[in-house]
Short mmCIF file of the C-alpha atoms (twelve columns), coordinates in Angstrom:
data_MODEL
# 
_entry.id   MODEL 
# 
loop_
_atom_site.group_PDB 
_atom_site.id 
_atom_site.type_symbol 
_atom_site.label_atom_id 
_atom_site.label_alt_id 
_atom_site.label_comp_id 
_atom_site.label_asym_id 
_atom_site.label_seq_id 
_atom_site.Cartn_x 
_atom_site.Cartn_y 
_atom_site.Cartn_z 
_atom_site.pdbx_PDB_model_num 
ATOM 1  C CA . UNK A 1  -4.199  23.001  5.447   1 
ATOM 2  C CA . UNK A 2  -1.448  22.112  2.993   1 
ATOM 3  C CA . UNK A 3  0.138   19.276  5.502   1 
ATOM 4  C CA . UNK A 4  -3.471  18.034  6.058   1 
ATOM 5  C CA . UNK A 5  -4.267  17.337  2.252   1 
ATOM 6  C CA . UNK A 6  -1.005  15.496  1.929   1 
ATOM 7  C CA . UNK A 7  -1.458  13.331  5.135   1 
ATOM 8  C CA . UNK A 8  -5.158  12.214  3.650   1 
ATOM 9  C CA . UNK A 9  -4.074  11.390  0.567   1 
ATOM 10 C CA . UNK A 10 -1.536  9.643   2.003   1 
ATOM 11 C CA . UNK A 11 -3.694  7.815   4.027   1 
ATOM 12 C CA . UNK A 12 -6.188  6.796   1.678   1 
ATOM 13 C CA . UNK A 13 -3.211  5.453   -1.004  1 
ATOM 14 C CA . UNK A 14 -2.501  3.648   2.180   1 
ATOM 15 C CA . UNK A 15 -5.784  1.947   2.659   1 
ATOM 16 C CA . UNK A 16 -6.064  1.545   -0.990  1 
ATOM 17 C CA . UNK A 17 -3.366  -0.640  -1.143  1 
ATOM 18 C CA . UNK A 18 -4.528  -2.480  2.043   1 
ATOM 19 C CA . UNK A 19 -7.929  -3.102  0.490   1 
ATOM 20 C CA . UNK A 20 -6.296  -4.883  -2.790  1 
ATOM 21 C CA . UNK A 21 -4.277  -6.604  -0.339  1 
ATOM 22 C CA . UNK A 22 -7.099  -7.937  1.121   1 
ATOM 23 C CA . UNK A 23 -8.743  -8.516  -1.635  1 
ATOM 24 C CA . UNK A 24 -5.621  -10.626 -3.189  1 
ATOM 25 C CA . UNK A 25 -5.596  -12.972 0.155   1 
ATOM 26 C CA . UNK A 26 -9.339  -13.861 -0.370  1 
ATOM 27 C CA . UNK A 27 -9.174  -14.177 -3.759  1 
ATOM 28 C CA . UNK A 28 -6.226  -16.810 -3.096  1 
ATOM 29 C CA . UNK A 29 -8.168  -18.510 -0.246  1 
ATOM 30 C CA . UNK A 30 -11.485 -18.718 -2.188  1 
ATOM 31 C CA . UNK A 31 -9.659  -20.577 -5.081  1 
ATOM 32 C CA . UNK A 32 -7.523  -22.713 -3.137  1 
ATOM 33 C CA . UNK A 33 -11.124 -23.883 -1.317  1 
ATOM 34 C CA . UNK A 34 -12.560 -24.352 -4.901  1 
ATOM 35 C CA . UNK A 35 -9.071  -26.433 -5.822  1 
ATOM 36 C CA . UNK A 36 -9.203  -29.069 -2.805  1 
ATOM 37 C CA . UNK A 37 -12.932 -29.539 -3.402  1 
ATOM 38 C CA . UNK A 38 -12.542 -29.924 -6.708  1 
ATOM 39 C CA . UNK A 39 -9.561  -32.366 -6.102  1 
ATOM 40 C CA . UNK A 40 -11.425 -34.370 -3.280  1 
ATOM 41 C CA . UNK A 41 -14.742 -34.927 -5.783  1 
ATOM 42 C CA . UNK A 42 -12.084 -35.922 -8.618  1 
ATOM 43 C CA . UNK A 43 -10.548 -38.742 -6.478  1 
ATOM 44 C CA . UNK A 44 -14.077 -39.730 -4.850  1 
ATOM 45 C CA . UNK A 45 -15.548 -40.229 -7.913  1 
ATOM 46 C CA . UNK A 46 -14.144 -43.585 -9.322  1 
ATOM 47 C CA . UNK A 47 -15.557 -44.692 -6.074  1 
ATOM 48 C CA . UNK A 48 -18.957 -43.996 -6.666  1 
ATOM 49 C CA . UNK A 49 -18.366 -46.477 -10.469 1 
ATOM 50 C CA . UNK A 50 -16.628 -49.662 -8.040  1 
ATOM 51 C CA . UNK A 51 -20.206 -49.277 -5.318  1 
ATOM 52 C CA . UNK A 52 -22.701 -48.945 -7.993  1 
# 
Protein backbone atom coordinates (compact mmCIF):
# COMPACT_ATOMS: atom_id res chain seq x y z
CA UNK A 1 0.00 0.00 0.00
CA UNK A 2 3.02 2.09 0.92
CA UNK A 3 4.37 2.20 -2.95
CA UNK A 4 0.75 3.02 -3.98
CA UNK A 5 0.40 6.25 -1.74
CA UNK A 6 3.71 7.48 -3.03
CA UNK A 7 2.94 6.81 -6.79
CA UNK A 8 -0.55 8.99 -6.28
CA UNK A 9 0.89 11.63 -4.76
CA UNK A 10 3.28 11.62 -7.17
CA UNK A 11 0.95 11.70 -9.75
CA UNK A 12 -1.25 14.30 -8.65
CA UNK A 13 2.04 16.85 -7.90
CA UNK A 14 2.42 15.84 -11.47
CA UNK A 15 -0.86 17.01 -12.79
CA UNK A 16 -0.73 19.87 -10.48
CA UNK A 17 2.01 21.28 -12.09
CA UNK A 18 0.54 20.46 -15.56
CA UNK A 19 -2.66 22.30 -14.68
CA UNK A 20 -0.63 25.71 -13.73
CA UNK A 21 1.13 25.02 -16.81
CA UNK A 22 -1.81 25.21 -18.59
CA UNK A 23 -3.13 27.70 -16.95
CA UNK A 24 0.19 29.99 -17.55
CA UNK A 25 -0.11 29.31 -21.56
CA UNK A 26 -3.76 30.65 -21.57
CA UNK A 27 -3.21 33.23 -19.42
CA UNK A 28 -0.30 34.36 -21.94
CA UNK A 29 -2.52 33.75 -25.02
CA UNK A 30 -5.59 35.56 -23.58
CA UNK A 31 -3.42 38.73 -22.97
CA UNK A 32 -1.48 38.69 -25.99
CA UNK A 33 -5.24 38.58 -27.86
CA UNK A 34 -6.25 41.55 -25.57
CA UNK A 35 -2.64 43.35 -26.62
CA UNK A 36 -3.06 43.11 -30.60
CA UNK A 37 -6.69 44.21 -30.26
CA UNK A 38 -5.93 46.76 -28.23
CA UNK A 39 -2.99 47.79 -30.58
CA UNK A 40 -5.12 47.40 -33.86
CA UNK A 41 -8.12 49.86 -32.27
CA UNK A 42 -5.15 52.30 -31.15
CA UNK A 43 -3.80 52.66 -34.75
CA UNK A 44 -7.48 52.54 -36.36
CA UNK A 45 -8.58 55.18 -34.45
CA UNK A 46 -6.97 58.41 -35.92
CA UNK A 47 -8.71 57.05 -38.90
CA UNK A 48 -12.04 57.29 -37.77
CA UNK A 49 -10.98 61.65 -36.88
CA UNK A 50 -9.46 62.05 -40.95
CA UNK A 51 -13.33 60.20 -42.36
CA UNK A 52 -15.52 62.06 -40.08
Amino acid sequence: MEKNDRTGKSRRARERIIRFLFLGIALASITTLFLIAFFLFMEGLPLFGDVS
